[in-house]
Kinemage of the C-alpha trace (Angstrom):
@kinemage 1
@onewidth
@group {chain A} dominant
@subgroup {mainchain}
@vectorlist {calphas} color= white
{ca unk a 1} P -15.636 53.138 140.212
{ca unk a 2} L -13.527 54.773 137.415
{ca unk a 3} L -15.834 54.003 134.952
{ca unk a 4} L -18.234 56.096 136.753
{ca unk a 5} L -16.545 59.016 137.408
{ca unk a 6} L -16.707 61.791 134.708
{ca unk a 7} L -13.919 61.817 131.698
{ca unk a 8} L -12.334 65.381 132.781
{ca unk a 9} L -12.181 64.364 136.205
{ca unk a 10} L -10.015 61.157 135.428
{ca unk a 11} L -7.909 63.600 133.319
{ca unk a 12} L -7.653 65.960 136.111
{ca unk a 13} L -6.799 62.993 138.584
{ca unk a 14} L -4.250 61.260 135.676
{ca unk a 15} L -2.324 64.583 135.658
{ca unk a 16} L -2.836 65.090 139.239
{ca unk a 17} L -3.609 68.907 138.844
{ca unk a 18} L -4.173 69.802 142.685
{ca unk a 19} L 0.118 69.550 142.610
{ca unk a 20} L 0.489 72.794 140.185
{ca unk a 21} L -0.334 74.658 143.058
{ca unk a 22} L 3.473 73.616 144.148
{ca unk a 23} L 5.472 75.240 141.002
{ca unk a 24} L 2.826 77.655 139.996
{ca unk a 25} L 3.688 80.315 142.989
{ca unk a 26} L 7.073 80.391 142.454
{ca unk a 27} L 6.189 81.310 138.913
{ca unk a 28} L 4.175 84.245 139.894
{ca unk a 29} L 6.772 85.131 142.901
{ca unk a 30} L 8.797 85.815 140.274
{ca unk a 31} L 6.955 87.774 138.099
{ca unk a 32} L 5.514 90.214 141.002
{ca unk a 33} L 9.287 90.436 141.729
{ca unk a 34} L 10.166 90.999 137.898
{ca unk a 35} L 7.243 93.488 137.129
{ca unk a 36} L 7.778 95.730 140.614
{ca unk a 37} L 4.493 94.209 141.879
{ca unk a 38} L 2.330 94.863 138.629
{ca unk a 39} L 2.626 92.196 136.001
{ca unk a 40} L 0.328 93.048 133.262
{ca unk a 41} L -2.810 91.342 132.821
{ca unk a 42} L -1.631 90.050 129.281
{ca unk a 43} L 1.762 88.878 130.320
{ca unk a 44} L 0.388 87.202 133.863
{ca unk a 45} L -2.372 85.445 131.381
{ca unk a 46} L 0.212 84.334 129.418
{ca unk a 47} L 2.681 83.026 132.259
{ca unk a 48} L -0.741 81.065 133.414
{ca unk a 49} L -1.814 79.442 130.325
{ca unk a 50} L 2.188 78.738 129.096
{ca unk a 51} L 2.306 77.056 133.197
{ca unk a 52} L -0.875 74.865 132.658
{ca unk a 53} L 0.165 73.791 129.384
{ca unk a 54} L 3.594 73.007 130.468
{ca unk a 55} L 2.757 71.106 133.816
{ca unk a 56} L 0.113 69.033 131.581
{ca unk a 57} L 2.595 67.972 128.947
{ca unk a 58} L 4.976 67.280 131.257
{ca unk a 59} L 2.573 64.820 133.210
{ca unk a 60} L 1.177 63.029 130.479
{ca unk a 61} L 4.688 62.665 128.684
{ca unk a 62} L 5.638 61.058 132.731
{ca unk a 63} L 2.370 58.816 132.531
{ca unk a 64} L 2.941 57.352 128.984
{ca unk a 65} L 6.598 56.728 129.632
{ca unk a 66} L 5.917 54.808 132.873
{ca unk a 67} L 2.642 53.196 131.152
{ca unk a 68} L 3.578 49.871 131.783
{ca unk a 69} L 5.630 50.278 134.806
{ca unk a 70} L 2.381 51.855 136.576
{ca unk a 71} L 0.505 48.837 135.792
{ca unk a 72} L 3.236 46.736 137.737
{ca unk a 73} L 3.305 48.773 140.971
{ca unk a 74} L 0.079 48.650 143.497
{ca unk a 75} L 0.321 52.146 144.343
{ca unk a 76} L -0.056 53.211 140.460
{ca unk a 77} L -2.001 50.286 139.472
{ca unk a 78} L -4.866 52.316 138.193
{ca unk a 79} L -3.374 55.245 136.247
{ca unk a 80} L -3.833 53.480 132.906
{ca unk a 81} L -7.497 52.939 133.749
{ca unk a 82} L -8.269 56.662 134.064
{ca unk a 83} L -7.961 57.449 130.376
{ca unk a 84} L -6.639 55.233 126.960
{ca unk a 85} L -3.270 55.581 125.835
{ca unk a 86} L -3.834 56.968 122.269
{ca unk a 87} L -6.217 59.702 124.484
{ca unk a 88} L -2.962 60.761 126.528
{ca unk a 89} L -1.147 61.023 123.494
{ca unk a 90} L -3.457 63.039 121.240
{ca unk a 91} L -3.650 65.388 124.700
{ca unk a 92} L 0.227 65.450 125.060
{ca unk a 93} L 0.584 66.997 121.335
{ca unk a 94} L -2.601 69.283 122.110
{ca unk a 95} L -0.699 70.722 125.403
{ca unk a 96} L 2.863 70.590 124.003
{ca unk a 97} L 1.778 73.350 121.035
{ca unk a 98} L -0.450 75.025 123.430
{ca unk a 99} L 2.226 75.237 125.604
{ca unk a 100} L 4.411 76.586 122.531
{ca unk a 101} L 2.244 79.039 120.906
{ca unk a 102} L 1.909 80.915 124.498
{ca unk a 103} L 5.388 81.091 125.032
{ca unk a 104} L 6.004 82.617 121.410
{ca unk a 105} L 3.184 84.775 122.266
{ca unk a 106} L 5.132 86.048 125.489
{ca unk a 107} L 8.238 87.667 123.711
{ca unk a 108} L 10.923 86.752 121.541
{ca unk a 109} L 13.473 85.328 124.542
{ca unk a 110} L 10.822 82.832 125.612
{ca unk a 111} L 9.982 82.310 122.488
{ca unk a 112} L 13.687 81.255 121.416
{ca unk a 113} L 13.237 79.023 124.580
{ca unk a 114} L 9.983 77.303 124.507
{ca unk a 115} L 11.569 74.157 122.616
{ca unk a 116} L 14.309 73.979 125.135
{ca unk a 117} L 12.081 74.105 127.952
{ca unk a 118} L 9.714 71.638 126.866
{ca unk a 119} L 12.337 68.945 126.544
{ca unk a 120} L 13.621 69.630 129.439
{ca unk a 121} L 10.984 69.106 131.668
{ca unk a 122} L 9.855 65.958 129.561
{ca unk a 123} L 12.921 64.322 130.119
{ca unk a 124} L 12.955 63.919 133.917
{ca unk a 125} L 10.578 61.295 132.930
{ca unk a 126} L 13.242 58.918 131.588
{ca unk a 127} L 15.776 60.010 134.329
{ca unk a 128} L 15.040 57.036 136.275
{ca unk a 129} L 16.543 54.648 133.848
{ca unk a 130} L 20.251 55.810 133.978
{ca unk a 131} L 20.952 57.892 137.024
{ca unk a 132} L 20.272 58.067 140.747
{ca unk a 133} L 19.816 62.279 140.440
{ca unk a 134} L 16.456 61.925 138.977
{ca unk a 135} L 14.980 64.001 142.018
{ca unk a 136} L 17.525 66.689 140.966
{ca unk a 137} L 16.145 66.970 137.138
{ca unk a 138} L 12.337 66.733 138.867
{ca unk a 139} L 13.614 69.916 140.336
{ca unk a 140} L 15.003 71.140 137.165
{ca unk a 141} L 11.964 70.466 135.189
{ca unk a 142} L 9.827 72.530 138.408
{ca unk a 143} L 12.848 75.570 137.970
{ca unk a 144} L 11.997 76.365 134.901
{ca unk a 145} L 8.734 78.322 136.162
{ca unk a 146} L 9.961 80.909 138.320
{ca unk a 147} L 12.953 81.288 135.223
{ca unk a 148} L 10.485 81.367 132.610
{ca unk a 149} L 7.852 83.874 134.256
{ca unk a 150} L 11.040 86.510 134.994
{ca unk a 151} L 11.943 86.277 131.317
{ca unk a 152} L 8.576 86.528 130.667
{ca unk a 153} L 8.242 89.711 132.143
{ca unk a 154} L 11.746 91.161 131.411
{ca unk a 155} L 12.771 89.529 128.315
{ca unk a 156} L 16.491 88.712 129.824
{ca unk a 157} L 18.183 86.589 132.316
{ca unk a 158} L 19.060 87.885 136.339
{ca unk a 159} L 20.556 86.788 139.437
{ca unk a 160} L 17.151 86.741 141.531
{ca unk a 161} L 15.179 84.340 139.417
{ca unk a 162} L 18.506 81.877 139.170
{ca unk a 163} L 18.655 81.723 142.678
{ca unk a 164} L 15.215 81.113 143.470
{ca unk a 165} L 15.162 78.343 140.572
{ca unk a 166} L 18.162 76.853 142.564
{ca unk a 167} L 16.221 76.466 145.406
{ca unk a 168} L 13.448 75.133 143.848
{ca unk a 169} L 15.427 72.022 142.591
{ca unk a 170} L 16.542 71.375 146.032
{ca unk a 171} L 12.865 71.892 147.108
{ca unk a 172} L 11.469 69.586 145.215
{ca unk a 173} L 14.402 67.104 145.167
{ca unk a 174} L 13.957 67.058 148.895
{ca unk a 175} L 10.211 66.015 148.788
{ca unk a 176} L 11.057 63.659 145.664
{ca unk a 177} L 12.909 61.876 148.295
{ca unk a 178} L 10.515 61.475 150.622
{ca unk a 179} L 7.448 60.921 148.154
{ca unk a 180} L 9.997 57.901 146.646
{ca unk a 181} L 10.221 55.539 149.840
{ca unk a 182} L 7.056 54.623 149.035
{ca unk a 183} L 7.887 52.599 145.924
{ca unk a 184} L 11.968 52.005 147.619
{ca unk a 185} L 10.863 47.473 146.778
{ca unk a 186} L 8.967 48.337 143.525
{ca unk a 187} L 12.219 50.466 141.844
{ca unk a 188} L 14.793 47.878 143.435
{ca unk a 189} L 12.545 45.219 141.936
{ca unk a 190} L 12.670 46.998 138.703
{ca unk a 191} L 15.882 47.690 138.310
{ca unk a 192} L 14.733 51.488 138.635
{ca unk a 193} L 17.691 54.134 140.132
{ca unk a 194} L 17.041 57.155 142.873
{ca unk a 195} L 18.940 58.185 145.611
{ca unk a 196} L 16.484 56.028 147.551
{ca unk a 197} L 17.832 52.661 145.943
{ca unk a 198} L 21.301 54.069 146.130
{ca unk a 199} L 21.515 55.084 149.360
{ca unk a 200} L 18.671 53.334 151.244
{ca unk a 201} L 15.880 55.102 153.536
{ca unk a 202} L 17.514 56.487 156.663
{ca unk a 203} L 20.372 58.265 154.935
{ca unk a 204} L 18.246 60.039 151.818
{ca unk a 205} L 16.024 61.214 154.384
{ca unk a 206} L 18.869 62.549 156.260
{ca unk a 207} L 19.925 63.788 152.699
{ca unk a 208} L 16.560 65.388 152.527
{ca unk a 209} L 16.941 67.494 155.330
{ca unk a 210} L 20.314 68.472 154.009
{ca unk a 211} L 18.357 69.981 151.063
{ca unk a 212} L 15.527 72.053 152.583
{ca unk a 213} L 18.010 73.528 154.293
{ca unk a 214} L 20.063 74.694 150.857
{ca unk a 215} L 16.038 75.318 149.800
{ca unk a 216} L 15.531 77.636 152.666
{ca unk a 217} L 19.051 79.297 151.912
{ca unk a 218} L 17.732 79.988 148.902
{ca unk a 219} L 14.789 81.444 149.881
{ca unk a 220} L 16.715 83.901 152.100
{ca unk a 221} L 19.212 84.841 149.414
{ca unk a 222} L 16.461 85.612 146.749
{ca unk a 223} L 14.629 88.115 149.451
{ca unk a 224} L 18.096 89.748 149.817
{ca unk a 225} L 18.796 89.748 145.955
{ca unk a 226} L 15.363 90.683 145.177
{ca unk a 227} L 15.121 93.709 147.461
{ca unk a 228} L 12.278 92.047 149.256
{ca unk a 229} L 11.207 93.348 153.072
{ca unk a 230} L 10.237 92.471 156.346
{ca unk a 231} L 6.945 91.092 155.604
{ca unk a 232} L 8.908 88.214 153.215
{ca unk a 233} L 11.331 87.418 155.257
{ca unk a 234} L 8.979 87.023 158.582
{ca unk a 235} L 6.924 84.375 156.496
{ca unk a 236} L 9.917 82.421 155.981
{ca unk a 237} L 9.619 81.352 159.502
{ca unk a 238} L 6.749 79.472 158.474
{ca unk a 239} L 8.461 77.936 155.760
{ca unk a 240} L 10.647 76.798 158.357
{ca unk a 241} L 7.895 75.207 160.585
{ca unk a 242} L 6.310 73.107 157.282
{ca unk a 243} L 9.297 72.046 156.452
{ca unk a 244} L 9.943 70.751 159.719
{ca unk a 245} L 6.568 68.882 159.948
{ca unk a 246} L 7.028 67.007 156.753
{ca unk a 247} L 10.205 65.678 157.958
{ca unk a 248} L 8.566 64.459 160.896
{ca unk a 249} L 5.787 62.749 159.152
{ca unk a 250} L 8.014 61.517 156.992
{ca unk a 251} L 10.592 59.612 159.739
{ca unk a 252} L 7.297 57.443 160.467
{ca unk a 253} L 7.481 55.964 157.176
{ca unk a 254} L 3.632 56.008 156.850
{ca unk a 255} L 2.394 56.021 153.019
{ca unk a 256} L -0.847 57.988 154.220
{ca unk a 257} L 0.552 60.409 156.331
{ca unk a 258} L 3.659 60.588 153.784
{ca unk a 259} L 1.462 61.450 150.933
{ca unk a 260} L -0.985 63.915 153.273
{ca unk a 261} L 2.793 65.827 154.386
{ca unk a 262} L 3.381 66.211 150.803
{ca unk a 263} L 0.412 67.533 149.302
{ca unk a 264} L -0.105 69.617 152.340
{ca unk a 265} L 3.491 70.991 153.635
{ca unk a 266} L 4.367 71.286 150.233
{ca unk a 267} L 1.146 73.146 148.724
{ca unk a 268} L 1.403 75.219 152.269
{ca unk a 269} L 5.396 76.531 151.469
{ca unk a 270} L 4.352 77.501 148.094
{ca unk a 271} L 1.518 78.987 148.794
{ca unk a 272} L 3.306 81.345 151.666
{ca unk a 273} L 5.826 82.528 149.380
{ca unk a 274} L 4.155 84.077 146.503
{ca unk a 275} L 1.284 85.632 149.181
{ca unk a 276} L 4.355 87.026 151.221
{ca unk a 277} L 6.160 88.367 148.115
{ca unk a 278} L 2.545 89.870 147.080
{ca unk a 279} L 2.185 91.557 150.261
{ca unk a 280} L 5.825 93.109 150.289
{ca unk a 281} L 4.910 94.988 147.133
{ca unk a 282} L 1.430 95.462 147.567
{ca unk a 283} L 1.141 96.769 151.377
């Protein structure tokens, strides 16, 4: 079956691609909010390319790390089928300077910072090894977009973009969570940490919901900080309601219905947020 499929769609599926729709919005939230709802074609190009590039690295750096580990778990089993190992690493160096050329490209500040930004979103991949917050540097690594894009834009640091980066880590440490009861025997097995091991299933979900709440904070705070109107904060409501659903979905401990919440919910909450923050600015 693998063998059949086409070469760039087992690269697509390796990386799992459909996901940057869940940092990519918050990176252009930002810059609408950074440019006063016009971003210029170059810079948003820019942002794009410097997001793709990023995401990709990031991913294949996470798939080579865990190359043998992914062999030993069912659910990953066939990652290292998709595409050879000197293939992801020839890509990784491709996407790495892609990603670094387009942020010197930007301006000079994310320039100075494309280095630092790479490793950091590489090394949530080797979290997992010494600490039980490796959810929290997933959300790091995921923060860096809507950070990067404002800087992008404006050349300096703010309070807005901060804030929403903050709630991005809990955002996505709160669906880490989730997404890693699935594999709870597999990282006990292997001697792997998370707040999953640590903790056990019941309470990290109930640490979950502790954390879309801060998320949703968040959310509120960088409409107030940002200036944003009714329109943003009305669609916040259905933030509320997705976030709600996946918690449901995810009491029942199902691995489908876990993995539909998460792309879906997820892709949903994302998606809301950067069309609300469009439409305050553009209506």
């Amino acid at each position: 079956m693998v063998e059949r499929e086409h070469p760039i769609l087992r690269f697509l599926r390796l990386i799992r691609f459909s996901h940057t729709v869940f940092a990519l919005p918050f990176a252009l939230g930002a810059l609408v909010v950074a440019a006063d709802g016009h971003p210029s074609a170059r810079v948003l190009l820019l942002v794009l390319v410097c997001m793709v590039f990023a995401r990709t690295a990031a991913m294949l750096f996470n798939r080579l790390v865990d190359w043998s580990l992914d062999q030993r778990n069912a659910r990953t089993a066939t990652r290292y089928l998709l595409i050879s190992k000197s293939s992801a690493t020839v890509l990784l160096f491709v996407c790495s300077l892609g990603f670094l050329f387009s942020a010197f490209a930007i301006n000079r500040m994310t320039g100075a910072l494309a280095i630092p930004a790479l490793l950091i979103i590489f090394f949530y991949s080797v979290t997992k090894r010494f600490t039980n917050a490796t959810h929290f540097f997933l959300g790091l690594a995921l923060a860096v977009a809507p950070v990067g894009a404002w800087l992008a834009q404006t050349g300096k640091f703010a309070l807005p973009p901060m804030i929403l980066g903050l709630g991005v880590i809990c955002w996505v440490a709160e669906f880490d969570i989730i997404y890693a009861t699935q594999d709870y025997e597999f990282d006990r097995k292997e001697n792997l940490r998370s707040l999953v091991v640590a903790l056990g299933i019941p309470k990290s979900l109930r640490l979950a919901q502790w954390l879309h709440l801060a998320a949703f904070i968040a959310l509120v705070a960088f409409g107030l900080f940002a200036n944003l109107g009714a329109i943003y904060f009305c669609s916040l409501l259905l933030v509320a309601i997705a976030l709600f659903f996946e918690h449901r979905i995810a009491k029942n401990l199902d691995v489908t219905a876990i993995n539909r919440a998460f792309f879906q919910s997820n892709a949903f909450v994302s998606a809301v947020f950067v069309v609300a923050v469009c439409l305050d600015y553009w209506l």
